[in-house]
C-alpha positions as CSV (number, residue, x, y, z in Angstrom):
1,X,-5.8,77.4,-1.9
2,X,-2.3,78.7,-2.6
3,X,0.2,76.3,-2.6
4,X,2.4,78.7,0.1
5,X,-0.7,78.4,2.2
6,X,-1.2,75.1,1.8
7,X,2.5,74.5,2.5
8,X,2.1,76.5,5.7
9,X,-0.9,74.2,6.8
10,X,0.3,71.4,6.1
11,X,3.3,72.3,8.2
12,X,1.3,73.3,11.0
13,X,-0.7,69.8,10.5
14,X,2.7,68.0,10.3
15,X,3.8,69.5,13.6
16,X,0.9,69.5,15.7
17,X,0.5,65.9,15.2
18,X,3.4,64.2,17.0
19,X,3.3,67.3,19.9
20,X,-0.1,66.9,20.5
21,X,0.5,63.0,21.0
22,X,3.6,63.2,23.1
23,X,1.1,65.7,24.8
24,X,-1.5,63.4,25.3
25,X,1.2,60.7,26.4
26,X,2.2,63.4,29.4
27,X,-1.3,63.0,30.6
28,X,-0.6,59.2,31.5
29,X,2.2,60.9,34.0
30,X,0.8,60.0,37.5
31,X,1.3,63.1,39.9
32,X,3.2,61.0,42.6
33,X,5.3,59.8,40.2
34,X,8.3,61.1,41.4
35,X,8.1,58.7,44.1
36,X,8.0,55.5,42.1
37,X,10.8,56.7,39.7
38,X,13.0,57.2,43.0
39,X,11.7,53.6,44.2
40,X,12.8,52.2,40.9
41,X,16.5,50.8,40.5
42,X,18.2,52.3,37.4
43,X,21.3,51.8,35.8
44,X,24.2,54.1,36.0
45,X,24.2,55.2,32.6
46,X,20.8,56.5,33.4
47,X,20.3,60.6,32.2
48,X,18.5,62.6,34.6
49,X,15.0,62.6,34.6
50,X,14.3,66.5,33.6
51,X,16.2,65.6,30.7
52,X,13.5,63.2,28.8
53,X,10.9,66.0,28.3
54,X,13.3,68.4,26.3
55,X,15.1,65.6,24.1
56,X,10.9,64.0,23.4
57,X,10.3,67.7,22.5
58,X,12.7,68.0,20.2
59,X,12.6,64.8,18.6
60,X,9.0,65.1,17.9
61,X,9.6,68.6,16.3
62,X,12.3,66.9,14.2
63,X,9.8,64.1,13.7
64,X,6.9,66.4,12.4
65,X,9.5,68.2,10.0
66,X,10.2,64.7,8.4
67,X,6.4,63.9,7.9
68,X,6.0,67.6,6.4
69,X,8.8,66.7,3.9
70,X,7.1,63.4,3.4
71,X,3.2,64.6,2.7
72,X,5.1,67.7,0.9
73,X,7.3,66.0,-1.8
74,X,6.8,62.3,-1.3
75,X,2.8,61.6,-2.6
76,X,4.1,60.4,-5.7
77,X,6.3,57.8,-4.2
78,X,5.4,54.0,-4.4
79,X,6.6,54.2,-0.8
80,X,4.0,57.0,0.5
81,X,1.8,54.7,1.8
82,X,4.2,52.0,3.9
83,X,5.9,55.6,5.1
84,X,2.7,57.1,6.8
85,X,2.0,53.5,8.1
86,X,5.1,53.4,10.0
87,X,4.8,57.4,10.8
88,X,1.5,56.9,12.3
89,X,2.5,53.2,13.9
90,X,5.3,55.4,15.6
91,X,3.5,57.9,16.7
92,X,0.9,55.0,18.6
93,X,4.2,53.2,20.2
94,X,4.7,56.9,21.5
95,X,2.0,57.1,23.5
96,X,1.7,54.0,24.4
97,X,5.3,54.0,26.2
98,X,4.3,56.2,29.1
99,X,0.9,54.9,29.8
100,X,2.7,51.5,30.7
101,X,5.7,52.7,32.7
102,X,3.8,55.3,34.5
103,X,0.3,54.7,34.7
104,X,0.7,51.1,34.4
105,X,3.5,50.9,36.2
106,X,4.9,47.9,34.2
107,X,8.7,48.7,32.5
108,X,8.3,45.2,31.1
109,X,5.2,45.8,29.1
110,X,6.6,49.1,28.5
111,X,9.4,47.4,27.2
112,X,8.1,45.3,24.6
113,X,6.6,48.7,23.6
114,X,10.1,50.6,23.0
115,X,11.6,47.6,21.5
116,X,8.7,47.5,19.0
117,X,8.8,51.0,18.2
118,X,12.0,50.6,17.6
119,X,11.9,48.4,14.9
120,X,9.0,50.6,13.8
121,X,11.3,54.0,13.9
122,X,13.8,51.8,11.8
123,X,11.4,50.6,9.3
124,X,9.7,55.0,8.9
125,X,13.3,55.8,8.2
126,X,13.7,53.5,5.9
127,X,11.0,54.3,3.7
128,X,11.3,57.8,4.6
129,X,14.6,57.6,3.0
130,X,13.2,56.1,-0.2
131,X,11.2,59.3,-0.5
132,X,13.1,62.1,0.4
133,X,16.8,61.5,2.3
134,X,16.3,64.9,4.0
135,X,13.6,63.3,6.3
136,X,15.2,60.7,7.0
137,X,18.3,62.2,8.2
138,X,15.8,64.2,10.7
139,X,15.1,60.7,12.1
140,X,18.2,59.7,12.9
141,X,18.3,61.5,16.1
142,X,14.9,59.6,17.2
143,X,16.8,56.2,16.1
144,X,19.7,56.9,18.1
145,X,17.5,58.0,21.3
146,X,14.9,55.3,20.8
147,X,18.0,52.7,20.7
148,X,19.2,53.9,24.1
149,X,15.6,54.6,25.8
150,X,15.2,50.8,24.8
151,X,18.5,49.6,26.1
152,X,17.8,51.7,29.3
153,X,14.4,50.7,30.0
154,X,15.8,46.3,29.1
155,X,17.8,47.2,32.0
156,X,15.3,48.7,34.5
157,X,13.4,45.7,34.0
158,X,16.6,43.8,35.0
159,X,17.3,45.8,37.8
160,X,14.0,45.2,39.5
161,X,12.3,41.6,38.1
């Protein structure tokens, strides 16, 4: 195969991954959701809710762009490995997330989810870094939105435990 081609699979591949999970994670989106969201005390810095679905979006394109970079240039790298760990640990935590909030219904458990992928988002950028600096930097939106989504779901738990 042609290494354009293969470039243009594996960018395909690289992309498709994280959308099809934050997909898949949509699925564990109850119907009559809205009503328990509007049951739910929030804090005042809370964004509106139409405004998750774009930003996930986006971050996971940004996401999948880093990987790409990653399985592109970065096979090589004594880091490879410990980077697609924590990319595909991430991408777990992901879906994980709405299944307990919405399906579940439990913001603590879904808690101890966004605070581990945290760490986890922290750690892929990290080692993403070692590899190429360009993926990395396309993580830094997902660390800055993961840091708030974490501080805003410790304080929905406060709010109503």
């Amino acid at each position: 195969m042609k290494a354009k081609t293969k470039n243009v699979w594996l960018l395909v591949f690289s992309l498709a991954l994280p959308l099809l999970v934050g997909f898949l994670g949509s699925v564990f989106i109850k119907s009559n959701i809205a009503a328990w969201l509007i049951c739910l005390e929030k804090p005042a810095f809370s964004p509106p809710n139409w405004l998750f679905i774009p930003v996930w979006i986006i971050l996971l394109v940004l996401i999948g762009l880093a990987f790409y970079l990653i399985l592109r240039d970065g096979k090589n790298s004594r880091y490879f490995d410990k980077a697609v760990i924590f990319f595909v640990a991430q991408l777990i935590l992901i879906l994980y997330w709405p299944l307990l909030f919405f399906y579940v219904y439990s913001p603590f458990f879904a808690f101890l989810d966004i605070f581990l992928l945290l760490v986890i988002v922290i750690f892929n950028f990290y080692y993403f870094y070692k590899i190429k600096k360009t993926a990395a930097y396309l993580l830094l939106p997902q660390v800055i939105w993961v840091t708030f989504a974490t501080v805003l779901n410790y304080f929905v738990c406060l709010l109503n435990y």
